[in-house]
PyMOL Python script that loads the backbone (N, CA, C, O; Angstrom):
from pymol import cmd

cmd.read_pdbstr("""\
ATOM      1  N   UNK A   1      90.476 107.616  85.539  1.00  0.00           N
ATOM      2  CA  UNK A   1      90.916 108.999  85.611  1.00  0.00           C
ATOM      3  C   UNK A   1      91.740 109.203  86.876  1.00  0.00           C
ATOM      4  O   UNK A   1      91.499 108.731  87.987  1.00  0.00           O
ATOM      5  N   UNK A   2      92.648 109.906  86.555  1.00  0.00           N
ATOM      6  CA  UNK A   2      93.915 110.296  87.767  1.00  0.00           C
ATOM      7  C   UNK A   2      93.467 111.841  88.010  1.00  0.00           C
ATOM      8  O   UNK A   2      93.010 112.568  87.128  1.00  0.00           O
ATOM      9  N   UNK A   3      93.617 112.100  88.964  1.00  0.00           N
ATOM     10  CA  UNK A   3      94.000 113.530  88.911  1.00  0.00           C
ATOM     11  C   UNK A   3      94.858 114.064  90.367  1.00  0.00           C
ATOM     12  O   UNK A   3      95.034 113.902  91.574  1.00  0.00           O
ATOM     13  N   UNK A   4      95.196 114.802  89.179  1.00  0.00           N
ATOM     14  CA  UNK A   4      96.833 114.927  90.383  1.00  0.00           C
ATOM     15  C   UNK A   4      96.838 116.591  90.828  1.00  0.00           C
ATOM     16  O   UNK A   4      96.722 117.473  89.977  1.00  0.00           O
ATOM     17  N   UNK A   5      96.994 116.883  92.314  1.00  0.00           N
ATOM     18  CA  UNK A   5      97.170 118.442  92.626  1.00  0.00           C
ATOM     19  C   UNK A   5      98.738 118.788  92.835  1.00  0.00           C
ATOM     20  O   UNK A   5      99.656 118.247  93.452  1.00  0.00           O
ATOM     21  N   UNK A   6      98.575 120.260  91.810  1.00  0.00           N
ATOM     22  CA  UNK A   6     100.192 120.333  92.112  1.00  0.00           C
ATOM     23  C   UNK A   6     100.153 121.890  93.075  1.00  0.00           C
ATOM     24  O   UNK A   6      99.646 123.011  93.059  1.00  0.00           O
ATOM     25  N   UNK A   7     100.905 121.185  93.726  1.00  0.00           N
ATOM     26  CA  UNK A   7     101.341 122.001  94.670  1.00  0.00           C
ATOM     27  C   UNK A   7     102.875 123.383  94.672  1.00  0.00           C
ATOM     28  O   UNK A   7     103.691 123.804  95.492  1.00  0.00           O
ATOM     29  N   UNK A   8     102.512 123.633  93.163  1.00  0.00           N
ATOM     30  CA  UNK A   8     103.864 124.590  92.799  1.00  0.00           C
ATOM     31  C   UNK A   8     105.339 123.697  92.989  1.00  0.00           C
ATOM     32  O   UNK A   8     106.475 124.171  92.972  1.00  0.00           O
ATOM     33  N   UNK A   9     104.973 122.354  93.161  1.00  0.00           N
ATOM     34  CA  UNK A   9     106.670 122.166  92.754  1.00  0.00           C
ATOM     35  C   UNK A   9     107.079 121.377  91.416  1.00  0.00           C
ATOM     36  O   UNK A   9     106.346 120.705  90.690  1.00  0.00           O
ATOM     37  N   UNK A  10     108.632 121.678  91.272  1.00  0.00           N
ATOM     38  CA  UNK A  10     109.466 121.600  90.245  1.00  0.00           C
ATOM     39  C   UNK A  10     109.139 119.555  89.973  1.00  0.00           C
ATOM     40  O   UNK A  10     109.055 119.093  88.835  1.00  0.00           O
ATOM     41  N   UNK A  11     109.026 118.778  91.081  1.00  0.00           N
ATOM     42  CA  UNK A  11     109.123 117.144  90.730  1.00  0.00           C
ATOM     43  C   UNK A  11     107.278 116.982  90.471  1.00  0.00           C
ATOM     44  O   UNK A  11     106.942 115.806  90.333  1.00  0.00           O
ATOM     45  N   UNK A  12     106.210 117.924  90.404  1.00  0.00           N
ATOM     46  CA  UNK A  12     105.159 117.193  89.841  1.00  0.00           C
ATOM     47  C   UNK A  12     105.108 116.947  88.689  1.00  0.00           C
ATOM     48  O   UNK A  12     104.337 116.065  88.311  1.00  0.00           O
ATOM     49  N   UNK A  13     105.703 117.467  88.010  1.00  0.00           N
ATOM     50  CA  UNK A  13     105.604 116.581  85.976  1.00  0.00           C
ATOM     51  C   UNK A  13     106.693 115.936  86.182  1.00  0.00           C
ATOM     52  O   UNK A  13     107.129 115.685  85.058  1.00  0.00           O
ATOM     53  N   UNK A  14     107.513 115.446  87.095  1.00  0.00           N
ATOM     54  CA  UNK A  14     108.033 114.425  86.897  1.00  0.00           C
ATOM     55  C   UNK A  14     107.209 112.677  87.269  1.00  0.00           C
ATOM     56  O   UNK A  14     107.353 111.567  86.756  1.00  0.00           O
ATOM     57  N   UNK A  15     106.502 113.116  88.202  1.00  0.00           N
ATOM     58  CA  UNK A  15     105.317 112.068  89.084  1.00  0.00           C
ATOM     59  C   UNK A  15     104.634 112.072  87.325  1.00  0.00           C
ATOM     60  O   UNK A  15     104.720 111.202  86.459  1.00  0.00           O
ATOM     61  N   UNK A  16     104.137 113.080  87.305  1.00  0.00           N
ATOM     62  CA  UNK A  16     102.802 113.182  85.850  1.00  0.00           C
ATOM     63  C   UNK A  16     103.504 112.191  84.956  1.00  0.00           C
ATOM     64  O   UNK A  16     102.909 111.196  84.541  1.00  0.00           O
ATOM     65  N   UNK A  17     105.174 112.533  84.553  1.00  0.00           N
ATOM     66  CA  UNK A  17     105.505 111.986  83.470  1.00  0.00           C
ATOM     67  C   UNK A  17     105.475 110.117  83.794  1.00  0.00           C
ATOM     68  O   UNK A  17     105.138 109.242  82.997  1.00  0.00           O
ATOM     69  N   UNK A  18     105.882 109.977  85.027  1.00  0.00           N
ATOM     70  CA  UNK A  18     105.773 108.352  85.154  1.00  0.00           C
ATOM     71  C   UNK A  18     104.895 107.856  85.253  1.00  0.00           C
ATOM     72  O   UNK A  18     104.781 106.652  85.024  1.00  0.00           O
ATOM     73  N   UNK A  19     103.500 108.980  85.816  1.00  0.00           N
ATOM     74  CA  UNK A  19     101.900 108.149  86.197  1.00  0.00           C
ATOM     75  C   UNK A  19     101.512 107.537  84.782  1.00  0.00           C
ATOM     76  O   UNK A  19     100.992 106.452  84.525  1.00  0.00           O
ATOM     77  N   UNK A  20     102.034 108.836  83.722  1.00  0.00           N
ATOM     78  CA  UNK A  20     101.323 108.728  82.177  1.00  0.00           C
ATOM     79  C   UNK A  20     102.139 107.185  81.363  1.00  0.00           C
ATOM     80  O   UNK A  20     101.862 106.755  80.244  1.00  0.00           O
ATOM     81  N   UNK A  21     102.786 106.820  81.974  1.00  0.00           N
ATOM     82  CA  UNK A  21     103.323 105.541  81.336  1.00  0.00           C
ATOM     83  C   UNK A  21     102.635 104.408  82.007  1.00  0.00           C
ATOM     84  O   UNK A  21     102.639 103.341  81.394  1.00  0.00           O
ATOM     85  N   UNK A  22     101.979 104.464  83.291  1.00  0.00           N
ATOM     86  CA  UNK A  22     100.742 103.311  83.229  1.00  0.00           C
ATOM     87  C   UNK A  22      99.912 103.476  82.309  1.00  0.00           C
ATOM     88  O   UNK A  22      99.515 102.331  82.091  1.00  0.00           O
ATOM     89  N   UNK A  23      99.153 104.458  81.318  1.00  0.00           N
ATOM     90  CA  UNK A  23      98.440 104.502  80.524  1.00  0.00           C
ATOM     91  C   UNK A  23      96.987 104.837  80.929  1.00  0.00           C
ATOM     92  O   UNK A  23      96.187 104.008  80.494  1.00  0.00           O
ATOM     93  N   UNK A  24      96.484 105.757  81.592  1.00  0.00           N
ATOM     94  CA  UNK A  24      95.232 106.285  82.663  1.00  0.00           C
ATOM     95  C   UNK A  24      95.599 107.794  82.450  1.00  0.00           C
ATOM     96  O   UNK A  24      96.683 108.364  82.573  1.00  0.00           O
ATOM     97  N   UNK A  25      94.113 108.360  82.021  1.00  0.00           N
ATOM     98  CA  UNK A  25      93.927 109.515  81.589  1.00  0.00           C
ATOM     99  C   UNK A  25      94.373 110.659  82.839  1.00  0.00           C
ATOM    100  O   UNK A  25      93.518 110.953  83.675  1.00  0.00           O
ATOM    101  N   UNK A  26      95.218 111.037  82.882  1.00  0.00           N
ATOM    102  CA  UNK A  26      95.673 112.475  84.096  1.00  0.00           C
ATOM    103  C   UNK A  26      95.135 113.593  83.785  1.00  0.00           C
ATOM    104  O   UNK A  26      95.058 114.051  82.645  1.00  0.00           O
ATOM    105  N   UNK A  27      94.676 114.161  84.933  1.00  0.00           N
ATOM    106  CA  UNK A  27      94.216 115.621  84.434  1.00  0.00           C
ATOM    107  C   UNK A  27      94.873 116.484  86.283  1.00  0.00           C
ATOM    108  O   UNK A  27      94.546 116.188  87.432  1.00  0.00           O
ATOM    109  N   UNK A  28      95.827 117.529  85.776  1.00  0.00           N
ATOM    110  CA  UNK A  28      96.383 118.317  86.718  1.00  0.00           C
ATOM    111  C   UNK A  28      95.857 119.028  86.664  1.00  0.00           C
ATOM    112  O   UNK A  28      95.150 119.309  85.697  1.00  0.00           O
ATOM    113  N   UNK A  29      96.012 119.958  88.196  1.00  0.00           N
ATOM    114  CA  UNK A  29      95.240 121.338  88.201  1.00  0.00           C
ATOM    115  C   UNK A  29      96.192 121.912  89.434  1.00  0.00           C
ATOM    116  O   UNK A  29      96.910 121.187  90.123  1.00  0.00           O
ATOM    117  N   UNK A  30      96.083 123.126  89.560  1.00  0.00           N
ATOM    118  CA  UNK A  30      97.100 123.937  90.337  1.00  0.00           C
ATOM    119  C   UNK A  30      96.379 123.706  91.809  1.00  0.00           C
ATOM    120  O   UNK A  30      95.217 123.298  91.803  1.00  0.00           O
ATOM    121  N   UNK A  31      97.094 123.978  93.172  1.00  0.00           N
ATOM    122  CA  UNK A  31      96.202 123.286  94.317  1.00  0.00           C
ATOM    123  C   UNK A  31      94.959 124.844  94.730  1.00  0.00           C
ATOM    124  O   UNK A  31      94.301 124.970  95.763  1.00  0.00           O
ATOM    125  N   UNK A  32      95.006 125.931  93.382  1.00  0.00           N
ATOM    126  CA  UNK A  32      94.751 126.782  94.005  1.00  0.00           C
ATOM    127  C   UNK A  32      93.293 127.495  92.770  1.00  0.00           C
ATOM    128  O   UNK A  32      92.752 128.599  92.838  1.00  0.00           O
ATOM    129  N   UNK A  33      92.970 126.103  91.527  1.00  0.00           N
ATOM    130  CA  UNK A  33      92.791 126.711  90.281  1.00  0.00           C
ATOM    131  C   UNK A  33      91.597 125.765  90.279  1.00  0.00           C
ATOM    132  O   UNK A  33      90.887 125.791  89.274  1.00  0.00           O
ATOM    133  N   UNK A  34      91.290 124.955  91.243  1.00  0.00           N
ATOM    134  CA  UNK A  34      89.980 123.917  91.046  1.00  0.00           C
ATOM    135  C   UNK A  34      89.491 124.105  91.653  1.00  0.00           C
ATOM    136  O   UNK A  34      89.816 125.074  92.339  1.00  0.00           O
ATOM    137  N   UNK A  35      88.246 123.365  91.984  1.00  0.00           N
ATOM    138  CA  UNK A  35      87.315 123.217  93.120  1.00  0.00           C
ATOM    139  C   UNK A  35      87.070 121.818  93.405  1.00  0.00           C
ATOM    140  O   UNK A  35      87.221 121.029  92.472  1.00  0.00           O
ATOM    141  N   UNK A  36      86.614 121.254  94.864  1.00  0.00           N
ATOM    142  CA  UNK A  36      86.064 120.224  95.024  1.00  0.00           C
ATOM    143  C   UNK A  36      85.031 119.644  93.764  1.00  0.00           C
ATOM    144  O   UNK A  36      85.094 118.589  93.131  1.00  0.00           O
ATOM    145  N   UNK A  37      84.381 120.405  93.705  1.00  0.00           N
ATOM    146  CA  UNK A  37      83.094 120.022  92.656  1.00  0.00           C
ATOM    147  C   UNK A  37      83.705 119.800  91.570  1.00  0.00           C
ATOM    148  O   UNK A  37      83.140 118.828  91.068  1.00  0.00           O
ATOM    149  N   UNK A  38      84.869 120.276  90.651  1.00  0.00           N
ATOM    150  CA  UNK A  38      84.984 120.191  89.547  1.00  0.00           C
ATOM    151  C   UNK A  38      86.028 118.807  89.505  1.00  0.00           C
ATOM    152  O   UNK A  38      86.507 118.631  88.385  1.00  0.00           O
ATOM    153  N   UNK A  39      86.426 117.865  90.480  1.00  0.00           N
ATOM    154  CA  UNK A  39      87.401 117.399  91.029  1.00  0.00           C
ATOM    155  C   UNK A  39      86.388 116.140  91.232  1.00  0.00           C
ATOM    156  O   UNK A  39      86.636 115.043  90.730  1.00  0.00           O
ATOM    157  N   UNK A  40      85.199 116.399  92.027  1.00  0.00           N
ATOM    158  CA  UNK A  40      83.849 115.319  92.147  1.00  0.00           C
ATOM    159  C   UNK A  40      83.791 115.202  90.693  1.00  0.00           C
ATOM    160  O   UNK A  40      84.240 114.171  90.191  1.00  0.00           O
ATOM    161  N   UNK A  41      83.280 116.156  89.911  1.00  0.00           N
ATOM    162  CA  UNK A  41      82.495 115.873  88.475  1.00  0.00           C
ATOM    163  C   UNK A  41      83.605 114.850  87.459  1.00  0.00           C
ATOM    164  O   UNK A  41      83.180 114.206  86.500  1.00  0.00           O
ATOM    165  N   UNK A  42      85.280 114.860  87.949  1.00  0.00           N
ATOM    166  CA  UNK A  42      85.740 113.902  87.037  1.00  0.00           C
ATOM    167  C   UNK A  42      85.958 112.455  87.336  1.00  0.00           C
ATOM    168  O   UNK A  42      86.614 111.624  86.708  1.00  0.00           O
ATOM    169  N   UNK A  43      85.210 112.327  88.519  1.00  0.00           N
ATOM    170  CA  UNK A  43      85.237 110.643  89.179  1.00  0.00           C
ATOM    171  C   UNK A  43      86.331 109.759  89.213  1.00  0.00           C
ATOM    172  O   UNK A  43      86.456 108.558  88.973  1.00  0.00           O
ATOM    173  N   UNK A  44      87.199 110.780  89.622  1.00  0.00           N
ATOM    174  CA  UNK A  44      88.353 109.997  89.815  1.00  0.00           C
ATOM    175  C   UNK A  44      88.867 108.840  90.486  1.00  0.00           C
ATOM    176  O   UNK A  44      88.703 108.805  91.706  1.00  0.00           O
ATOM    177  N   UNK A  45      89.623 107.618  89.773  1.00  0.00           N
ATOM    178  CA  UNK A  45      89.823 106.299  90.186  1.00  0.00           C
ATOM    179  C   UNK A  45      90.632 106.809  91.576  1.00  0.00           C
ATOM    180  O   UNK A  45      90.515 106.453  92.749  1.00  0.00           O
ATOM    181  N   UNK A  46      91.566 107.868  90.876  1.00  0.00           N
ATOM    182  CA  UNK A  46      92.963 108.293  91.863  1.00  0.00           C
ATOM    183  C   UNK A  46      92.994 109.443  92.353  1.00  0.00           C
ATOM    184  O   UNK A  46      92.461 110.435  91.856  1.00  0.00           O
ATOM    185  N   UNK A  47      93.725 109.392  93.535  1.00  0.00           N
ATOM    186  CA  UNK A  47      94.312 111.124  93.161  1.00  0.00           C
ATOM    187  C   UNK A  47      95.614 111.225  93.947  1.00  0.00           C
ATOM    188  O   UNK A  47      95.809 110.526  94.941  1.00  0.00           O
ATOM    189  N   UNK A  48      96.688 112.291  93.390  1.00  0.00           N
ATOM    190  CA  UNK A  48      97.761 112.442  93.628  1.00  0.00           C
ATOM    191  C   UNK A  48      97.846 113.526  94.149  1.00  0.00           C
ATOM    192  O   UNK A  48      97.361 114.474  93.533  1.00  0.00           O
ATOM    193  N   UNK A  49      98.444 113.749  95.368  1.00  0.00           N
ATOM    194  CA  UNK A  49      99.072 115.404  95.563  1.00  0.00           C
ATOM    195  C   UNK A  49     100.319 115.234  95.884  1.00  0.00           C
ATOM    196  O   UNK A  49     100.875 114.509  96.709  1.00  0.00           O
ATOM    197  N   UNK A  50     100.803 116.230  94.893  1.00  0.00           N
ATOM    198  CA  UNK A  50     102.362 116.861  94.174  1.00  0.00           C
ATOM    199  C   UNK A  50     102.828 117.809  96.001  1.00  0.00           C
ATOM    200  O   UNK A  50     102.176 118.553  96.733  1.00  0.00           O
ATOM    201  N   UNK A  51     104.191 117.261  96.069  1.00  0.00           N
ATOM    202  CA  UNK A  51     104.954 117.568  96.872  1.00  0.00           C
ATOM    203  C   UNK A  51     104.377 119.220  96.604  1.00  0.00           C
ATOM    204  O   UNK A  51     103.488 119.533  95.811  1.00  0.00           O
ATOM    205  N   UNK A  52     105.229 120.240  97.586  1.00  0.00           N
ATOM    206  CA  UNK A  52     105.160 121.755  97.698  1.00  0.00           C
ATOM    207  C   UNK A  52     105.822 122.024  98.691  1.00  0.00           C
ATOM    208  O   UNK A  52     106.275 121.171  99.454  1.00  0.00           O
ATOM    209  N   UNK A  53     106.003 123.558  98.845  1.00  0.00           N
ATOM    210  CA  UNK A  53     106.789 124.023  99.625  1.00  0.00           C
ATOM    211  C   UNK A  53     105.729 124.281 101.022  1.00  0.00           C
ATOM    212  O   UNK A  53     104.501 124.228 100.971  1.00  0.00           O
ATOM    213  N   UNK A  54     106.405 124.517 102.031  1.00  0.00           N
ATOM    214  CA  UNK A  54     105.540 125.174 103.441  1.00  0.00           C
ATOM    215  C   UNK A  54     105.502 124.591 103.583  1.00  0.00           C
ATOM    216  O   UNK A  54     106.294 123.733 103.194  1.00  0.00           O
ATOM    217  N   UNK A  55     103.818 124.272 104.837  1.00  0.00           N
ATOM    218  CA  UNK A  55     103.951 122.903 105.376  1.00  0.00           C
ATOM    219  C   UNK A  55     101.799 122.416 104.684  1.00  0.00           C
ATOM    220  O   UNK A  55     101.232 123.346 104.111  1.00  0.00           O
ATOM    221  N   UNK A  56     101.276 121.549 104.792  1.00  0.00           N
ATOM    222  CA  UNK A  56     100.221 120.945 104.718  1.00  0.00           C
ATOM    223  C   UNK A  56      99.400 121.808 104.576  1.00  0.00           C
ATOM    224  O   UNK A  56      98.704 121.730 103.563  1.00  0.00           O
ATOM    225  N   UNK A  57      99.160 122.994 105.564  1.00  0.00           N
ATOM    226  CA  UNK A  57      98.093 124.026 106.121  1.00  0.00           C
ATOM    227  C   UNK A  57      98.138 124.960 104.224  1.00  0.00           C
ATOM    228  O   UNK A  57      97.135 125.359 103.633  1.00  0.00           O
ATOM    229  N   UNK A  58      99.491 125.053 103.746  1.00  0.00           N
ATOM    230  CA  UNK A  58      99.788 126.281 102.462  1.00  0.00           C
ATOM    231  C   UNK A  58      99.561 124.872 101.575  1.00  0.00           C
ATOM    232  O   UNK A  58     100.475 124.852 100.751  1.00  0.00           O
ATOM    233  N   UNK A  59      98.897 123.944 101.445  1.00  0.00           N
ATOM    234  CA  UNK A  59      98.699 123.382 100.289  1.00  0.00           C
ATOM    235  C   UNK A  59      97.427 123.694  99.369  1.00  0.00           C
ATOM    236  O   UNK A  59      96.883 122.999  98.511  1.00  0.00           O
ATOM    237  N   UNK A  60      97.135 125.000  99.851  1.00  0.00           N
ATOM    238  CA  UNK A  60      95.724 124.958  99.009  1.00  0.00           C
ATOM    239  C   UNK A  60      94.398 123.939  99.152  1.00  0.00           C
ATOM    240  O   UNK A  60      93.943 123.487 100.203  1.00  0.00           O
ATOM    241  N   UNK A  61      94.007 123.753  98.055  1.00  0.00           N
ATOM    242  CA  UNK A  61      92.801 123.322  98.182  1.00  0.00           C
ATOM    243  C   UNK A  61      93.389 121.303  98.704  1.00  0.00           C
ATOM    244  O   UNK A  61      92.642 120.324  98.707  1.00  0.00           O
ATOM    245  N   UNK A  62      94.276 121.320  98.916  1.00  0.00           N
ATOM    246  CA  UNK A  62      95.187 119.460  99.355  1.00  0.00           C
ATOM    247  C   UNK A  62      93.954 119.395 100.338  1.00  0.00           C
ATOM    248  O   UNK A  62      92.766 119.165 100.110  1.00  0.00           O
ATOM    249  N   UNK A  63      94.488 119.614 101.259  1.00  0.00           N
ATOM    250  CA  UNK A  63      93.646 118.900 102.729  1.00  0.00           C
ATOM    251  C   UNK A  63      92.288 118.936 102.526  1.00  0.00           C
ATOM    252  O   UNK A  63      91.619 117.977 102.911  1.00  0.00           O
ATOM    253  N   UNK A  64      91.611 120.146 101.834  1.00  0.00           N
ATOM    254  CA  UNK A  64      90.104 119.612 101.370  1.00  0.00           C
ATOM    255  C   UNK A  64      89.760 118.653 100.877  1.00  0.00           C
ATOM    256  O   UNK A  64      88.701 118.067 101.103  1.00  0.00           O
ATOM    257  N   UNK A  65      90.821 118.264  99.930  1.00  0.00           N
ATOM    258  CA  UNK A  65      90.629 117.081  99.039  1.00  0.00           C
ATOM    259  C   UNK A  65      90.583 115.916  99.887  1.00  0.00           C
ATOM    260  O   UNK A  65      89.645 115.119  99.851  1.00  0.00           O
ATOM    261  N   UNK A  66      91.666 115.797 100.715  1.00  0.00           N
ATOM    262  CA  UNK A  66      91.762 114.625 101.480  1.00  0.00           C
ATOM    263  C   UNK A  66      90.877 114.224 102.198  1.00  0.00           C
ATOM    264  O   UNK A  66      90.712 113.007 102.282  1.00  0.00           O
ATOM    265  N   UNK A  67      89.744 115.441 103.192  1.00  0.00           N
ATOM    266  CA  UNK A  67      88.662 114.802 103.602  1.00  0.00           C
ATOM    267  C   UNK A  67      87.625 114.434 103.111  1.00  0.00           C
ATOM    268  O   UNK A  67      86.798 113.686 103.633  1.00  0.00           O
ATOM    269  N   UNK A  68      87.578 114.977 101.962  1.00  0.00           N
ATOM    270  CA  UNK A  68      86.397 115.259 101.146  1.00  0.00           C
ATOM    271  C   UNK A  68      86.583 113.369 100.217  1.00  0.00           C
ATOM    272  O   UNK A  68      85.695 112.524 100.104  1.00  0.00           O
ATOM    273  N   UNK A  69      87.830 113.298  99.796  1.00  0.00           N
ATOM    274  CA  UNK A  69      87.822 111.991  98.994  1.00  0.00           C
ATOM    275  C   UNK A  69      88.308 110.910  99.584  1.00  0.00           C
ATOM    276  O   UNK A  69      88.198 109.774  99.123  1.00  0.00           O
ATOM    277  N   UNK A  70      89.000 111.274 100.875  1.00  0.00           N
ATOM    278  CA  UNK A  70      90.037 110.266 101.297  1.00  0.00           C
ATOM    279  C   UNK A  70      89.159 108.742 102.087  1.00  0.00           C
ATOM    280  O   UNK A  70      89.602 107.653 102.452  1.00  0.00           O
ATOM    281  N   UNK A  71      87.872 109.297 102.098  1.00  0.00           N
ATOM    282  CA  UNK A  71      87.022 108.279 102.516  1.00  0.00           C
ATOM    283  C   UNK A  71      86.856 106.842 101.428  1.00  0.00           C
ATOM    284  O   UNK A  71      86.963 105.642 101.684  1.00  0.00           O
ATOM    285  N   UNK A  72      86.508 107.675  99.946  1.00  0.00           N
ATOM    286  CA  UNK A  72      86.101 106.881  99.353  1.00  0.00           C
ATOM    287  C   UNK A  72      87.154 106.668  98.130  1.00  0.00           C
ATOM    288  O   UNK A  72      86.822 105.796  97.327  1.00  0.00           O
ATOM    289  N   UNK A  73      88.391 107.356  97.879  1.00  0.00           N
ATOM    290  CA  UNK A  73      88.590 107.182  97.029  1.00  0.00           C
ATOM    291  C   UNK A  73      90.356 107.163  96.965  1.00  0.00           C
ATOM    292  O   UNK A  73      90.789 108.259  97.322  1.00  0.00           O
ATOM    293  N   UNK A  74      91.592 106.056  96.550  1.00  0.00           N
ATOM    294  CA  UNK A  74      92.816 106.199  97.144  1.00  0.00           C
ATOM    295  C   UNK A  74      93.505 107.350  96.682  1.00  0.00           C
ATOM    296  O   UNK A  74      93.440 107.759  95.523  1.00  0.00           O
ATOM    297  N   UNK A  75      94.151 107.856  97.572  1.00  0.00           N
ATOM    298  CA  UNK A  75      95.107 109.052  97.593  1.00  0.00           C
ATOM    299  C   UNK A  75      96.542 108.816  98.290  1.00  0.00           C
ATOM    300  O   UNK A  75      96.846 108.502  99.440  1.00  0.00           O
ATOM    301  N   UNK A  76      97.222 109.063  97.258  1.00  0.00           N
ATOM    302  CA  UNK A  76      98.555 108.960  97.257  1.00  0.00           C
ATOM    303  C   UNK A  76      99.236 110.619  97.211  1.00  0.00           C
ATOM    304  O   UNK A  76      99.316 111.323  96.205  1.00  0.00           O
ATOM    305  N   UNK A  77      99.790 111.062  98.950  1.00  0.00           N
ATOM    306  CA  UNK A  77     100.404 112.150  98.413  1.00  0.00           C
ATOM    307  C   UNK A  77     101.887 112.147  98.906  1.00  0.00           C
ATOM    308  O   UNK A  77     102.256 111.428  99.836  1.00  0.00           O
ATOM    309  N   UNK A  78     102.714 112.995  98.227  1.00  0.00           N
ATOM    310  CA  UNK A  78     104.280 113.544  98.014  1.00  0.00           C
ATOM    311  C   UNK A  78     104.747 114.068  98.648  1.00  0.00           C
ATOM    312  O   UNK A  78     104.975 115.153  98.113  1.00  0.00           O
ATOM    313  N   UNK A  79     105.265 114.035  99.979  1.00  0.00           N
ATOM    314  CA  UNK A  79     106.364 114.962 100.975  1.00  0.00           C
ATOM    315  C   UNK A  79     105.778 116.339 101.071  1.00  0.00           C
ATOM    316  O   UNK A  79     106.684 117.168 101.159  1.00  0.00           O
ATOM    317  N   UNK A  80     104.584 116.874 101.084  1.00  0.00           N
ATOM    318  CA  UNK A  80     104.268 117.885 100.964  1.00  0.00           C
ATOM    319  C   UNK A  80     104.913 118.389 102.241  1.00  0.00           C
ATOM    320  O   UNK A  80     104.697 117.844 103.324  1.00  0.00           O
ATOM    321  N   UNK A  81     105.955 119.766 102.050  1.00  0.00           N
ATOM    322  CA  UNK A  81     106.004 120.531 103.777  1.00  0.00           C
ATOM    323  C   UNK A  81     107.725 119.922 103.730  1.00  0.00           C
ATOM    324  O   UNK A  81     108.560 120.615 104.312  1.00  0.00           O
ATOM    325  N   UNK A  82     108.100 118.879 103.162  1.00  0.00           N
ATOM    326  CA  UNK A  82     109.308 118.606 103.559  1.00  0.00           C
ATOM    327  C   UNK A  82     110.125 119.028 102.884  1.00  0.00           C
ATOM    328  O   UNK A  82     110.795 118.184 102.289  1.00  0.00           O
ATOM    329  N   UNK A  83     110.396 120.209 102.698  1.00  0.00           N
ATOM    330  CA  UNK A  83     111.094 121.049 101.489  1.00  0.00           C
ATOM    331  C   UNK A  83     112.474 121.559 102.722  1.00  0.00           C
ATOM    332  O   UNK A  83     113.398 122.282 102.349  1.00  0.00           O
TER     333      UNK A  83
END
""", "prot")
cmd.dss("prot")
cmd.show_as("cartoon", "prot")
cmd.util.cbc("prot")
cmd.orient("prot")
């Protein structure tokens, strides 16, 4: 399981559309529409966070994620802030 946070920009279904051609179940959610817990409960192999506008601090629930998973689990994120 992938799961990818989008951060309101226009290139995250483009990331989605190329992740989905490795063939690994994606499940997106807005950085502002999940929770940690519901994010724990899908045991994700991965996780992606989708570029956005502002800087790191306006990514929503991003930086939670990162401490919360970045211990145990790889995270790959997108220019977030470099808009």
């Amino acid at each position: 399981m992938l799961v990818v946070i989008d951060n309101y920009d226009s290139f995250t279904y483009n990331l989605v559309q190329y992740l989905g051609e490795l063939g690994q179940e994606i499940k997106v959610f807005r950085n502002d529409q999940v929770t940690l817990e519901e994010i724990r409960a899908l045991n994700p192999d991965h996780i992606v966070i989708s570029p956005g506008p502002g800087d790191p601090n306006d990514g929503g629930i991003s930086l939670d994620v990162l401490r919360e998973f970045g211990p145990t689990t790889p995270i790959f994120g997108v220019c977030l802030g470099h808009q």
